[in-house]
C-alpha positions in Angstrom: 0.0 0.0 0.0 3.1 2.5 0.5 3.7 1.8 -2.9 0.4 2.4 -4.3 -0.3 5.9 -2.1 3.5 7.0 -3.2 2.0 6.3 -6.9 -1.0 8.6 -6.0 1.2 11.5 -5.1 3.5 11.5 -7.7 0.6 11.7 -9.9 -1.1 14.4 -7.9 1.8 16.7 -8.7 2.1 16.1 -12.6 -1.7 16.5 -12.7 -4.4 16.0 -15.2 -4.1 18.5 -18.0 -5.8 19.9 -20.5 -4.7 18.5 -23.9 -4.4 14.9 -23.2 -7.3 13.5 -24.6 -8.2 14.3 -28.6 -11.4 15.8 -29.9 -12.2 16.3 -26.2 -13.1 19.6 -24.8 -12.5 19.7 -20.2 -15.6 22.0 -18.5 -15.6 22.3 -14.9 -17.9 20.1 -12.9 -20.5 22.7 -11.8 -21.1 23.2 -15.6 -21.8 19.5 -16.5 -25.2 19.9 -16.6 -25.5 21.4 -19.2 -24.2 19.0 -21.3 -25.0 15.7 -22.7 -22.8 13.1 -23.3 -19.9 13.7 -20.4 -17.0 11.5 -19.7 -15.5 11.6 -15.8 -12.7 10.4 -15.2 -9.9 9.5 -12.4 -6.7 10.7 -12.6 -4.8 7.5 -13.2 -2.6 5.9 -11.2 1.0 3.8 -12.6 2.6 0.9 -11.4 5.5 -1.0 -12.6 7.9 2.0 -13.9 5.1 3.5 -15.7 4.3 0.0 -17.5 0.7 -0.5 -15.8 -2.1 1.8 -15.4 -5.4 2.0 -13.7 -8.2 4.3 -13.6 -11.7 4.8 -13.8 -14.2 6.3 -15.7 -17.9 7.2 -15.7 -20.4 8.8 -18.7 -23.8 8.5 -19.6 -25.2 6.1 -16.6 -22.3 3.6 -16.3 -18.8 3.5 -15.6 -15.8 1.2 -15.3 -12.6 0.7 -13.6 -10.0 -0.2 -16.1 -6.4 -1.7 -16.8 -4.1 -1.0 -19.5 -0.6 -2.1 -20.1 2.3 -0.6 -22.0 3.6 -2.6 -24.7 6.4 -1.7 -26.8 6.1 2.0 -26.3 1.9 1.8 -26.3 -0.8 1.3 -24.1 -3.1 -1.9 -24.4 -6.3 -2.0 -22.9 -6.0 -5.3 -20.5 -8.8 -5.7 -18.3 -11.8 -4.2 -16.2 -12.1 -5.1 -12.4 -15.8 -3.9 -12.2 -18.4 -2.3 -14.0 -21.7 -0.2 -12.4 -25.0 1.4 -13.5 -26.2 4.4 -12.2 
């Protein structure tokens, strides 16, 4: 668990930033309403020298925490631990 809450930090100071994600426009939370068709998601957390990533995300009524994997120099989607409905 050190490991994992060392992880978190590291992560909380490079931050989620604007940019990372293409044809994707961020809006703060308290303006989500009025919008249709909204994508949350963690920030996400690395293991393994930056070789294994988790995260979750949630958009239209469901959401999912997710695994990828870096191979050769790109991520894989691997695996979902658990999927809900709201």
């Amino acid at each position: 668990m050190d490991y994992v809450y060392k992880e978190i930090e590291e992560n909380n100071i490079k931050g989620w930033a604007k940019g990372k994600l293409e044809n994707s426009e961020f809006i703060a939370s308290e303006n989500a309403e009025k919008y249709y068709g909204i994508y949350c998601f963690s920030k996400p957390v690395f293991f393994r020298n930056n070789t294994i990533c988790i995260f979750y995300y949630e958009g239209n009524e469901f959401g999912s925490l997710v695994t990828y994997i870096k191979i050769n120099g790109e991520w894989k989607y691997y695996s979902s631990f658990f999927q809900w409905v709201n």
